[in-house]
PALUM-326772 format. One record per residue (C-alpha): z, x, y; residue in one letter; residue number from 1. Coordinates in Angstrom, 1 decimal. Example, Ala and Ser with C-alpha at 12.3 -4.5 7.8 and 13.67 -1.06 7.14 Angstrom:
BEGIN
LUMLO       w       u       v  aa    i
LUMLO     7.8    12.3    -4.5   A    1
LUMLO     7.1    13.7    -1.1   S    2
END
This chain:
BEGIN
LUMLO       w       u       v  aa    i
LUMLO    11.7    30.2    34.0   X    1
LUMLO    12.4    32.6    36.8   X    2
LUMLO    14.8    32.0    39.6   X    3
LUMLO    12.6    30.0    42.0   X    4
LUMLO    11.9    27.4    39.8   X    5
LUMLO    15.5    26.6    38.6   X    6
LUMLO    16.3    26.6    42.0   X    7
LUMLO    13.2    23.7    42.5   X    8
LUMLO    14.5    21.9    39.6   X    9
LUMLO    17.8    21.9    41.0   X   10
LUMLO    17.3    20.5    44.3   X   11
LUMLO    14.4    17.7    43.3   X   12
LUMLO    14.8    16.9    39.6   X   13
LUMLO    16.5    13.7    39.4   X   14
LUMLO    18.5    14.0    36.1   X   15
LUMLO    20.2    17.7    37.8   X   16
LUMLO    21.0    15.5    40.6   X   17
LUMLO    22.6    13.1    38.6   X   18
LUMLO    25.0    15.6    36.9   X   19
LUMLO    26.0    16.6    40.8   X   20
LUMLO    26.6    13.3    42.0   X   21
LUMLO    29.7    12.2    43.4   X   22
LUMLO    30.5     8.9    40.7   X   23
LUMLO    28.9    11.2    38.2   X   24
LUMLO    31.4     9.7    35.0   X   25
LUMLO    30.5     5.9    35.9   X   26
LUMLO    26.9     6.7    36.8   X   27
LUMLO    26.2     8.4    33.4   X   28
LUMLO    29.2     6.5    31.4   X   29
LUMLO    28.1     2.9    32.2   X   30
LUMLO    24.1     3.5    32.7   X   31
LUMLO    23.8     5.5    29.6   X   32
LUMLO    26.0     3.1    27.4   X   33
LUMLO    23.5    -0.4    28.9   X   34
LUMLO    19.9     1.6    28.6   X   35
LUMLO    20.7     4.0    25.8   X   36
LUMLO    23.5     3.1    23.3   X   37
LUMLO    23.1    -1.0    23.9   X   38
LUMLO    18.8    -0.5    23.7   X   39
LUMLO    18.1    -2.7    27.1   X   40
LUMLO    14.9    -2.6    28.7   X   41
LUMLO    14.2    -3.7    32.2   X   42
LUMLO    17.3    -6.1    33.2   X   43
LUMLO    17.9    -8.8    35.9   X   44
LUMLO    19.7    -7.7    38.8   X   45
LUMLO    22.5   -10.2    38.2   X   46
LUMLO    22.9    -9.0    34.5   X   47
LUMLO    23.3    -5.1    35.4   X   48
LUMLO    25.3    -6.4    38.8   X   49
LUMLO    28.2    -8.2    36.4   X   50
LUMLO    28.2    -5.9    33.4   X   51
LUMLO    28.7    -3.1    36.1   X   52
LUMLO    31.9    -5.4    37.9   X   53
LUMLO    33.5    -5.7    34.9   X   54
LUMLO    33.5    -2.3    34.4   X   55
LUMLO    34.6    -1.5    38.2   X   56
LUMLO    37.4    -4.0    37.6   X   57
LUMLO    38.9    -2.3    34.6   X   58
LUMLO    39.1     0.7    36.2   X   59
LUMLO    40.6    -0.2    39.9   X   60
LUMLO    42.9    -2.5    37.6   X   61
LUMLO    44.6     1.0    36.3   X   62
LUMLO    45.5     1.9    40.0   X   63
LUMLO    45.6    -1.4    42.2   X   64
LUMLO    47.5     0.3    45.1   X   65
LUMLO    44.6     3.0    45.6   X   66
LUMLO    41.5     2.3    43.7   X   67
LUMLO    39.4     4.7    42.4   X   68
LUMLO    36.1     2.6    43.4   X   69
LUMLO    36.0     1.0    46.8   X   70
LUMLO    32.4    -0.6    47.1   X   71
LUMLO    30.8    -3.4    45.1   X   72
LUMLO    28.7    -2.9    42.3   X   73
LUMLO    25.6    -4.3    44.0   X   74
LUMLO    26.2    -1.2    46.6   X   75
LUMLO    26.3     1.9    43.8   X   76
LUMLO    23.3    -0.3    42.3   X   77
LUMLO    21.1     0.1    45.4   X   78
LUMLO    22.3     3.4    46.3   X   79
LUMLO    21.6     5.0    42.3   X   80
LUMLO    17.7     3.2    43.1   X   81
LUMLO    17.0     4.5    46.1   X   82
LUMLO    14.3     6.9    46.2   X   83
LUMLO    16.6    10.0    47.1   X   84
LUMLO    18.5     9.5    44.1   X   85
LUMLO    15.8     8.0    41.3   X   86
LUMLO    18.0     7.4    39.0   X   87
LUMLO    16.8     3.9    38.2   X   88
LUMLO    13.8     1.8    38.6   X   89
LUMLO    13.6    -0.9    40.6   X   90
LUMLO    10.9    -3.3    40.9   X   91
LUMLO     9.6    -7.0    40.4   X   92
LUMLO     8.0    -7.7    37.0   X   93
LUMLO     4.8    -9.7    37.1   X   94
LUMLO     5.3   -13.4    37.2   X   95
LUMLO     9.3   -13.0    38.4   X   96
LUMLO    10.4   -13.0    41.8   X   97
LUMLO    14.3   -11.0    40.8   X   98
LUMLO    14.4    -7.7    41.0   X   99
LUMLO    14.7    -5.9    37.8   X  100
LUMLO    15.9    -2.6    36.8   X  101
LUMLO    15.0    -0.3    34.1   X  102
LUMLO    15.9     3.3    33.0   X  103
LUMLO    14.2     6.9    34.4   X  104
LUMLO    13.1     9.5    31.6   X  105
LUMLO    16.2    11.7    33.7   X  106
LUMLO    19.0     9.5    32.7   X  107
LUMLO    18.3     9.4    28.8   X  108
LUMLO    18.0    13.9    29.3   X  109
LUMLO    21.5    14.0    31.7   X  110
LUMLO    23.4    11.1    29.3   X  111
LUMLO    21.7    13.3    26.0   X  112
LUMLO    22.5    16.8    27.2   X  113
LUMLO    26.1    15.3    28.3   X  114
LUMLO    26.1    14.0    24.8   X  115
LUMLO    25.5    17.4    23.6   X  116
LUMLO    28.5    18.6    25.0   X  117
LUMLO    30.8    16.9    22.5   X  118
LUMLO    32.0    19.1    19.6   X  119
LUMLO    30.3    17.8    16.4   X  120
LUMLO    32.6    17.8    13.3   X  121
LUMLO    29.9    18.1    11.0   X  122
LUMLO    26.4    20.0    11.6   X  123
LUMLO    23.4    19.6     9.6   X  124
LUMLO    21.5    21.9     8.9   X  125
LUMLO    19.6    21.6     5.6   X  126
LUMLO    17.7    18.4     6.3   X  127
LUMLO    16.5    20.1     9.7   X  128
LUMLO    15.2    22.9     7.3   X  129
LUMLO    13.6    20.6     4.8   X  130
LUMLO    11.5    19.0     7.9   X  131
LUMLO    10.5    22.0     9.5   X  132
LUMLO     9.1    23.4     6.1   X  133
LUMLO     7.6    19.7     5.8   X  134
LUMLO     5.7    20.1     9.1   X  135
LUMLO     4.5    24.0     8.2   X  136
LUMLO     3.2    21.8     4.7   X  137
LUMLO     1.5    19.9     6.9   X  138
LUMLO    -0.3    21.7     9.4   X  139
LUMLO    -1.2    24.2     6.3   X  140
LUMLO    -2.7    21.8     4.1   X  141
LUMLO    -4.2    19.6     7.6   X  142
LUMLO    -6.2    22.6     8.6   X  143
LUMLO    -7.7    24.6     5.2   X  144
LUMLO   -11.3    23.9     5.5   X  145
LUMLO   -11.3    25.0     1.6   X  146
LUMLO   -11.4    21.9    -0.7   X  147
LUMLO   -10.0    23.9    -3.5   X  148
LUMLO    -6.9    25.3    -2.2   X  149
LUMLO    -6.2    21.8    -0.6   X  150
LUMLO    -6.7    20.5    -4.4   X  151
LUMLO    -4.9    23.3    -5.7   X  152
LUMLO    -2.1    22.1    -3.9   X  153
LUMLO    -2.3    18.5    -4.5   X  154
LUMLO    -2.1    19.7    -7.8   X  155
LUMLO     0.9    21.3    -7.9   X  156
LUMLO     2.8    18.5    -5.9   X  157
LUMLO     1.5    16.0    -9.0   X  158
LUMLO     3.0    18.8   -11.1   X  159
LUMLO     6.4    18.7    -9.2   X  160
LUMLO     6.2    14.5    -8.8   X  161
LUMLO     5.6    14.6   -13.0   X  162
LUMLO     9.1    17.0   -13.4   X  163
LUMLO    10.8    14.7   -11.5   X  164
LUMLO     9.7    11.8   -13.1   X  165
LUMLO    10.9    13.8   -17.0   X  166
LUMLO    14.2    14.3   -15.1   X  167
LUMLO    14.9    10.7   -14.2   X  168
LUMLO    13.6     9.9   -17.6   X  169
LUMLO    15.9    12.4   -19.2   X  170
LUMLO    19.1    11.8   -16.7   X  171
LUMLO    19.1     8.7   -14.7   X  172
LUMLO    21.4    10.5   -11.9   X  173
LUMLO    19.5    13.3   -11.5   X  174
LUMLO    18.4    14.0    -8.1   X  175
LUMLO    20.4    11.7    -6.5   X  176
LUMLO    22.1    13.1    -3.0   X  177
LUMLO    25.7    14.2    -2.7   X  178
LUMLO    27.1    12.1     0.5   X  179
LUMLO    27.2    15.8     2.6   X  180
LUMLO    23.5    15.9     2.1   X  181
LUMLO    23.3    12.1     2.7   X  182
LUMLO    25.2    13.0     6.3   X  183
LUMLO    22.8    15.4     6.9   X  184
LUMLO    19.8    13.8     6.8   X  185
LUMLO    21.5    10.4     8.6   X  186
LUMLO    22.2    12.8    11.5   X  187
LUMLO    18.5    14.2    12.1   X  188
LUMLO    17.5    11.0    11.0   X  189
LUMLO    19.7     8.9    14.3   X  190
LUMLO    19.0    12.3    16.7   X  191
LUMLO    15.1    11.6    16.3   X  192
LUMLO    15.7     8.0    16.7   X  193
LUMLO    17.2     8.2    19.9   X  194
LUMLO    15.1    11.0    20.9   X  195
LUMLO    11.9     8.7    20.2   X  196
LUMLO    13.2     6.1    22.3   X  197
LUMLO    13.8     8.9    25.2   X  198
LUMLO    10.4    10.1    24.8   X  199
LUMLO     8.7     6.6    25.1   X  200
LUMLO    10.5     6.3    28.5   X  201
LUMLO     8.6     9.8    29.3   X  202
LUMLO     5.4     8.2    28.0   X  203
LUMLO     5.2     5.2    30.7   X  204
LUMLO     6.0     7.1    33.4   X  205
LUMLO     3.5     9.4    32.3   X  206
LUMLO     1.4     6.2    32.7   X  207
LUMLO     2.9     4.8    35.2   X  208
LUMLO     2.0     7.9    37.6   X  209
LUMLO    -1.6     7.9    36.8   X  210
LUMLO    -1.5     4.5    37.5   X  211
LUMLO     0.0     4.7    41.0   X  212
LUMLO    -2.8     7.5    41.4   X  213
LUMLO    -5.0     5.7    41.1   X  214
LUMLO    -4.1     3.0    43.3   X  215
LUMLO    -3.6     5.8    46.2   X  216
LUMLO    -7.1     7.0    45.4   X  217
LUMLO    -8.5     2.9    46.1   X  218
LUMLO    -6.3     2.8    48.8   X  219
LUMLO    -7.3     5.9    50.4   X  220
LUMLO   -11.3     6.2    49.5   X  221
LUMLO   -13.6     6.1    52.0   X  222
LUMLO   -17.1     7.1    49.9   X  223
LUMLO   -19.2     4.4    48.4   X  224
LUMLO   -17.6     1.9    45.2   X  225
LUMLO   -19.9     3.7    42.5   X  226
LUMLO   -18.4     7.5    43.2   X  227
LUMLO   -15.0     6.0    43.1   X  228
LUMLO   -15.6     3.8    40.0   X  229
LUMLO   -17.0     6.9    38.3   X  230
LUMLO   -13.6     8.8    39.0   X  231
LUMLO   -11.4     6.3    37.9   X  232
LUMLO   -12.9     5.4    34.4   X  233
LUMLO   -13.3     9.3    33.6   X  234
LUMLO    -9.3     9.3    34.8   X  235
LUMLO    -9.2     7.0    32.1   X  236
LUMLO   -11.4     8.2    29.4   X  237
LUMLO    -9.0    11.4    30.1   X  238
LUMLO    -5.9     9.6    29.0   X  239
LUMLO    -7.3     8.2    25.9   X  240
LUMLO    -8.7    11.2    24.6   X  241
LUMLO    -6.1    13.6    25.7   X  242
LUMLO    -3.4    14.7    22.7   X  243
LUMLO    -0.4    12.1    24.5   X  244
LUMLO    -3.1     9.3    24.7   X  245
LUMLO    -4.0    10.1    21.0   X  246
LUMLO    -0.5    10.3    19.3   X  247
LUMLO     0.7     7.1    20.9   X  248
LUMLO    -2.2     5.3    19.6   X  249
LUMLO    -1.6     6.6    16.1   X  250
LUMLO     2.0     5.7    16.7   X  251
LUMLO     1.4     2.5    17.8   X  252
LUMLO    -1.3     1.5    15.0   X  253
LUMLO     1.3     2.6    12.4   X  254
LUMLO     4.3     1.0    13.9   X  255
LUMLO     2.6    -2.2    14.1   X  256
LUMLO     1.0    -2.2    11.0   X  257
LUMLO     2.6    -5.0     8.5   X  258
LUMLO     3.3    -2.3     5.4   X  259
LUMLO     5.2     0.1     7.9   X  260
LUMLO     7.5    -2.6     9.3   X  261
LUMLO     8.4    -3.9     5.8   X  262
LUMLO     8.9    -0.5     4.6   X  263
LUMLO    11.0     0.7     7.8   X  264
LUMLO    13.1    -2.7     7.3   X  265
LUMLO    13.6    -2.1     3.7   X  266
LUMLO    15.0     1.4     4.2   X  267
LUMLO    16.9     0.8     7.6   X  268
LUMLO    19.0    -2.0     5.4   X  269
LUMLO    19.6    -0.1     2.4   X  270
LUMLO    20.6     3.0     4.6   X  271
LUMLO    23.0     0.7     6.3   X  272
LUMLO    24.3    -0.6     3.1   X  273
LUMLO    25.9     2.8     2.1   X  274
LUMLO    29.5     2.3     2.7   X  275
LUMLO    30.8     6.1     2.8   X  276
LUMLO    28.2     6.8     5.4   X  277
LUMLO    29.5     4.3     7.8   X  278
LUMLO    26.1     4.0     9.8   X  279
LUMLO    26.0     2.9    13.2   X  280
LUMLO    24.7    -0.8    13.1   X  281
LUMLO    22.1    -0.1    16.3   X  282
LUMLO    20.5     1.6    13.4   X  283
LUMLO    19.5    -1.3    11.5   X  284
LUMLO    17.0    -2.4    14.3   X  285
LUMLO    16.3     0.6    15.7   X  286
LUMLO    12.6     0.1    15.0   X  287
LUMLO    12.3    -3.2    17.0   X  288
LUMLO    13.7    -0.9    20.1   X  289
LUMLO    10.5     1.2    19.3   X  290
LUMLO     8.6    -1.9    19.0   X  291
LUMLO     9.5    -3.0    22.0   X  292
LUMLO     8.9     0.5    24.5   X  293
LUMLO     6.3     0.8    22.8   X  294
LUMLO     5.1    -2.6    24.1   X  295
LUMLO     6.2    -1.7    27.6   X  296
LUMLO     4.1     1.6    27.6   X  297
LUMLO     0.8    -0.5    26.4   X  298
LUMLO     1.3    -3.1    29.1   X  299
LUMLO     1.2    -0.3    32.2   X  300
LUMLO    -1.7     0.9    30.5   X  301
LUMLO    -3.4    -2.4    30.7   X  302
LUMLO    -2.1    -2.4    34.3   X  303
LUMLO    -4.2     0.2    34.5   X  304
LUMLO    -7.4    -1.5    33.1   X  305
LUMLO    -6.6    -4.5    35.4   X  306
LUMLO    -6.5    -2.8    38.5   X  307
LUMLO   -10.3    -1.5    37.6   X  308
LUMLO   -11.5    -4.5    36.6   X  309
LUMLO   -10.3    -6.2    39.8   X  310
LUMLO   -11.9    -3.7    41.9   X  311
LUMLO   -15.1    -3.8    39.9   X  312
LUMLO   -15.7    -7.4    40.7   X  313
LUMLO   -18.3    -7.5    43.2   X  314
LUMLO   -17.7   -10.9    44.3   X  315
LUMLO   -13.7   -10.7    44.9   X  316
LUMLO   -15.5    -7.5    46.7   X  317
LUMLO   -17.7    -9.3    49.1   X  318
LUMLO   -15.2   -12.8    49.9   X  319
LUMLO   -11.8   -10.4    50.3   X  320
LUMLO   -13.7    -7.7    52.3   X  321
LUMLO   -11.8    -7.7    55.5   X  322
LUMLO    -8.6    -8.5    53.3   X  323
LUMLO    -8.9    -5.5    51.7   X  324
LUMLO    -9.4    -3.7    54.5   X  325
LUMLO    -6.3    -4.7    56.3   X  326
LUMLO    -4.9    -4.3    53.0   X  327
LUMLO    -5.7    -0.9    52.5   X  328
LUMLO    -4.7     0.5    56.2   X  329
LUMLO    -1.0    -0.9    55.2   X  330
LUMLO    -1.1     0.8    52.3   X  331
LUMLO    -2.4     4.2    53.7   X  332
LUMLO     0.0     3.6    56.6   X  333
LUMLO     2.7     3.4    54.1   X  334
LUMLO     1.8     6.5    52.2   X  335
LUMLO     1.8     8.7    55.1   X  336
LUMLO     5.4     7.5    55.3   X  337
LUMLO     6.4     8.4    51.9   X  338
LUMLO     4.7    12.0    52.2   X  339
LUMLO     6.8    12.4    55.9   X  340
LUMLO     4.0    11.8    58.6   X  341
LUMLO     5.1     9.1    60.8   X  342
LUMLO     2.1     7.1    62.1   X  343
LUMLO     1.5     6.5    65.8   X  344
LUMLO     3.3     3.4    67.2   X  345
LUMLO     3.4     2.1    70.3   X  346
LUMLO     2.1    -1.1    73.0   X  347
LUMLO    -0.5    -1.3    75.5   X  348
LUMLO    -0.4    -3.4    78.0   X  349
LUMLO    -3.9    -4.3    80.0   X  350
LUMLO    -1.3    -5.2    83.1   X  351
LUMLO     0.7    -3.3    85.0   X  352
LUMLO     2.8    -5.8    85.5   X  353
LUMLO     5.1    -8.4    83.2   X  354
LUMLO     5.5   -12.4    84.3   X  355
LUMLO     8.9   -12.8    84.4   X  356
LUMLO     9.9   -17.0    84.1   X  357
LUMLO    13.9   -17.6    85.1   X  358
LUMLO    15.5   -19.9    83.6   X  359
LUMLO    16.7   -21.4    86.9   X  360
LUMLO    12.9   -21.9    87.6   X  361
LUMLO    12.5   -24.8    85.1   X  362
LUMLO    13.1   -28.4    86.0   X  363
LUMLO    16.0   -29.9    84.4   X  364
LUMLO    14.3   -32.8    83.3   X  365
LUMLO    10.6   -34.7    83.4   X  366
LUMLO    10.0   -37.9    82.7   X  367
LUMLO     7.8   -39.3    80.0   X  368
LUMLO     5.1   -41.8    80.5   X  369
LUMLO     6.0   -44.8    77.6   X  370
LUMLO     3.6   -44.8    74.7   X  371
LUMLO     2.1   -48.3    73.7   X  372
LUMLO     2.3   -48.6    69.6   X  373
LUMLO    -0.1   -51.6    68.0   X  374
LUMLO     1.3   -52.0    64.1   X  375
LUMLO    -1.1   -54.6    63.7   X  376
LUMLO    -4.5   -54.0    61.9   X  377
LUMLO    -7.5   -56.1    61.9   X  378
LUMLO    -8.4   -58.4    58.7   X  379
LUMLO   -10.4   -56.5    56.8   X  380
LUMLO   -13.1   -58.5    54.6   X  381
LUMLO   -12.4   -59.0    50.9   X  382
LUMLO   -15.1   -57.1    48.8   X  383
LUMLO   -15.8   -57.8    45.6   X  384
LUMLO   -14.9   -55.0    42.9   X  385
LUMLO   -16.6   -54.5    39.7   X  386
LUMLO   -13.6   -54.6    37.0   X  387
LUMLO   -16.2   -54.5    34.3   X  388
LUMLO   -16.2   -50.8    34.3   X  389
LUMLO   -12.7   -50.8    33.1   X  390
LUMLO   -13.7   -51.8    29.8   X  391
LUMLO   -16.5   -50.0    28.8   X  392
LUMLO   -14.4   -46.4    29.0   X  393
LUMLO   -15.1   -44.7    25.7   X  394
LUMLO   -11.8   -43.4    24.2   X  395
LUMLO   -12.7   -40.2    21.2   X  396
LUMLO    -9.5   -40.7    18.6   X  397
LUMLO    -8.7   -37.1    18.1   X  398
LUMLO    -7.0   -38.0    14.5   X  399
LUMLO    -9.9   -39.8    13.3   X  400
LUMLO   -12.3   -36.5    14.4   X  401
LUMLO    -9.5   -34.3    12.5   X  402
LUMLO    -9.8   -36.3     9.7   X  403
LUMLO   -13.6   -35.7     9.5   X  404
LUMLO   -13.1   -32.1     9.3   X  405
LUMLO   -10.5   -32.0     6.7   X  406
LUMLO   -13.0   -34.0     4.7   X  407
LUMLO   -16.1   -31.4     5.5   X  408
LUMLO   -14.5   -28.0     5.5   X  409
LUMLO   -12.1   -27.1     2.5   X  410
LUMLO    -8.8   -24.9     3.1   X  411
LUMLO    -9.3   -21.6     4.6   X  412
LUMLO   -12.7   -22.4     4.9   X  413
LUMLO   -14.5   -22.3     7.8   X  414
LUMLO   -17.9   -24.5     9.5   X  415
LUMLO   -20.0   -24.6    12.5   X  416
LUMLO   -19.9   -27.4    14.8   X  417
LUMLO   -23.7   -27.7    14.5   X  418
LUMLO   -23.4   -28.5    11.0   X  419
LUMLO   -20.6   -30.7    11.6   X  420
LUMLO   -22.4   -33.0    13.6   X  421
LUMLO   -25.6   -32.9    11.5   X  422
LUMLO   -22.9   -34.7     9.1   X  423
LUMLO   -21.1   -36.8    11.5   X  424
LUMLO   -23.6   -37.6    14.3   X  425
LUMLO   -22.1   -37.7    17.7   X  426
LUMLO   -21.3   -41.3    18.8   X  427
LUMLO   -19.8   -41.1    22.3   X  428
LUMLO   -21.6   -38.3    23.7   X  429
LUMLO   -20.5   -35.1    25.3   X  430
LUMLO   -16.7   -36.9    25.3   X  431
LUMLO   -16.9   -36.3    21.4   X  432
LUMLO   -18.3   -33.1    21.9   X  433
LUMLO   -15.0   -31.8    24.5   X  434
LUMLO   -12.6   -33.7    21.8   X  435
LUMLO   -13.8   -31.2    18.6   X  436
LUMLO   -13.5   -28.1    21.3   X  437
LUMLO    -9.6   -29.9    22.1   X  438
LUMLO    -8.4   -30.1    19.1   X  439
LUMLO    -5.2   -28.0    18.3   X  440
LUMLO    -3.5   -29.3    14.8   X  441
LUMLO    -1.1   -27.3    12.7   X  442
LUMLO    -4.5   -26.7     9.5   X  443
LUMLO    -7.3   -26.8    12.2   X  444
LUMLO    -8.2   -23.7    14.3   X  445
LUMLO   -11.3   -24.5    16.6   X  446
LUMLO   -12.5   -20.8    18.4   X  447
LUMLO   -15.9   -20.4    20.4   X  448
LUMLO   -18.1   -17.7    20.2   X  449
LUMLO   -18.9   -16.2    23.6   X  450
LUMLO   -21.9   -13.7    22.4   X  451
LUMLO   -23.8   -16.6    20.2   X  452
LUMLO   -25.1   -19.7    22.0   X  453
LUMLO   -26.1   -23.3    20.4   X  454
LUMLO   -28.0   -26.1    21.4   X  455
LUMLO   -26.7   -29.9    20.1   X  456
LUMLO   -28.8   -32.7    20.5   X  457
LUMLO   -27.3   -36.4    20.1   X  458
LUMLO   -27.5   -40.0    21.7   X  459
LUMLO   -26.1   -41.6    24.8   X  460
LUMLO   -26.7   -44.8    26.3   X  461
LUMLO   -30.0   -44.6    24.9   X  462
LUMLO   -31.3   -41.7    25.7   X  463
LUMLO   -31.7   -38.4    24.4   X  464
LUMLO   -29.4   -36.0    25.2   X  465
LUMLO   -28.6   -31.8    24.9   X  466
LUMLO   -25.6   -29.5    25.4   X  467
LUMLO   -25.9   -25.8    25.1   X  468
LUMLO   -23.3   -24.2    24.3   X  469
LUMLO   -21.1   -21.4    22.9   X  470
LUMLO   -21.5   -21.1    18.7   X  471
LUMLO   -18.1   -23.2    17.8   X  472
LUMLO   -16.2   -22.1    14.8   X  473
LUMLO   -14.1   -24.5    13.1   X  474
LUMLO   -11.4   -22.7    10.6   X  475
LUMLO    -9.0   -24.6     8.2   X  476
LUMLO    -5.8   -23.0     7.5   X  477
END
């Protein structure tokens, strides 16, 4: 990096400003101990507003005569997510009306390279070896296009595995870890932990950014819908394919997958277990934390996918036309303000003159005309009402229609409704019908099929009658 752009990174990278900051120690101290060491996501307002008093009480406490921080927490708060600082996040979650806060990818690098500053009593280095060599393995053995050298490796791991194996066999503590190298490996192990977490942060506002590009691009297009649709699903078809898009989908799959989180539980507990090693407990769940960023960084993506689809509807397109456009001029009025071009403001008057009413002009008060009221209404004639119909309602028992398919389709089995009703014949019509499609017991799932249609014929009030419908699927649990 040459001297220009340190320079740039120093004046407009949030996390350098952070380090220069006046209230530097409580900025990184108490936003790097909520976010980072206690794992929180995007909090309520309130929450972050009374974690961060507490901490501003206990240190004016030390000094009450002259204390150290003057304003209220809701005021460093606003100030450390404002857009000249960008420290935090602030925005309203979907479905919420509180302001929440959340994180930047520039506090976890200041709070980590602040971090590094602290002497370490004990360095690993072996395990970082071992894991380098690992990856080498890996990209080796990943990219030979020759079968037999890959075999020719297999082979001798199976030989090393089968030595092993004689050893254990032989020695029942042999190759079992000394705690030093049990340090070692805990320390790269919680480093890449925490860096993960840091670099899932990255990841969604990564996202985040393409996704706000592409809302300037709608915002700001003035071509026809099908250019701008083609645009924005090969922006896309970019972020899926590219190597980010890529390895958190791999990530993700694996994470999620039922063996890996059995597997990671198993091995976070028993790594926790170990006495000497005195593991930090955050470590224990570490993988739900991954879980859940990971989460985070899927649902802007399908933010993302619902923007397009919203602006692919053609009829939201035609109905909210002039909506959109007013819409759209706030939007690119509000852009040029972000990117310093102030628009042009002003009032036009069509007269030259204004019409100017005193006060001492109005009459101090006017008399009302009374107002006649007539409560009374006219008779009105008694009609006669049929209460007849109140009887003949036809009431569907949902047990008794659960009952019939416990009877027809065995457990874990599954049926159509077709052939339910070839068994059962419908007896009350398309009410019976709507009851099968209600139903929602602990053993019966009932699920439609959008991409197969059926046709049911059955009997009401004597005539003959047919629903088309979805293919209905009828599981037992």
């Amino acid at each position: 990096m040459d001297y220009a752009a340190i320079d740039a990174l120093r004046e407009r990278h949030p996390a350098w400003r952070m380090l220069r900051a006046t209230h530097a120690p409580l900025l990184l101290s108490f936003l790097g101990r909520f976010f980072v060491e206690e794992g929180h996501g995007a909090s309520p307002e309130g929450e972050i507003i009374d974690a961060l008093d507490d901490e501003l009480y206990k240190f004016n406490a030390e000094n009450p005569e002259n204390p150290r921080f003057k304003r209220d927490a809701a005021d460093y708060l606003a100030e450390w997510a404002s857009t000249d600082s960008g420290f935090l996040r602030r925005f309203y979650p979907l479905g919420t009306d509180e302001i929440h806060y959340d994180a930047t990818p520039a506090l976890e690098k200041a709070y980590s390279w602040v971090q590094s500053l602290h002497a370490r009593p004990f360095v690993g280095t072996e395990s970082r070896l071992q894991t380098a060599i690992e990856l080498l393995r890996q990209i080796a053995q990943g990219t030979e296009v020759d079968p037999a050298i890959r075999l020719a490796e297999l082979q001798r791991r199976k030989q090393e595995i089968q030595r092993e194996i004689e050893q254990i066999e032989a020695d029942p503590e042999a190759g079992l870890l000394d705690m030093t190298a049990v340090r070692d490996r805990y320390q790269q192990f919680s480093s890449t932990a925490r860096e993960l977490l840091a670099d899932f942060r990255e990841v969604e506002e990564n996202f985040r950014a393409l996704d706000r590009s592409a809302r300037e691009r709608i915002a700001t297009w003035e071509g026809s819908k099908g250019d701008l649709l083609e645009e924005l699903v090969s922006g896309r078809s970019r972020i899926d394919s590219s190597d980010q898009g890529r390895s958190f989908q791999a990530f993700y799959d694996m994470l999620l997958s039922s063996s890996g989180q059995e597997e990671l539980s198993a091995l976070l507990e028993r790594l926790t277990a170990i006495d000497e090693l005195k593991a930090d407990r955050s470590i224990r769940t570490v993988h739900h934390g991954w879980a859940e960023a990971a989460e985070r960084t899927q649902l802007t993506v399908r933010q993302i996918s619902e923007q397009l689809r919203r602006f692919t509807d053609d009829q939201i397109w035609l109905e909210n036309r002039r909506v959109l456009d007013l819409v759209r001029e706030i939007e690119g009025t509000a852009l040029a303000l972000r990117q310093g071009t102030p628009p042009d403001f002003g009032l036009e008057l069509e007269q030259a003159g204004v019409e100017v009413s005193l006060p001492t002009e109005r009459p101090l008060h006017s008399v009302r005309p009374a107002s006649e009221v007539d409560s009374l209404l006219p008779p009105s004639e008694q009609e006669h009402v049929d209460t007849s119909v109140l009887a003949e309602q036809v009431i569907v028992d949902p047990a008794r229609l659960a009952a019939r398919l416990r009877n027809l389709v065995p457990e874990r089995g599954t049926a159509l409704l077709e052939d339910v009703v070839t068994m059962y014949p419908v007896e009350h019509g398309a009410a019976e019908l709507v009851g099968y499609l209600a139903l929602d017991t602990d053993d019966i799932e009932v699920t439609t099929d959008q991409q197969e249609e059926t046709v049911i014929e059955y009997e009401e009030a004597g005539r003959s009658m047919r629903a088309r419908m979805p293919r209905v699927v009828v599981r037992r649990r």
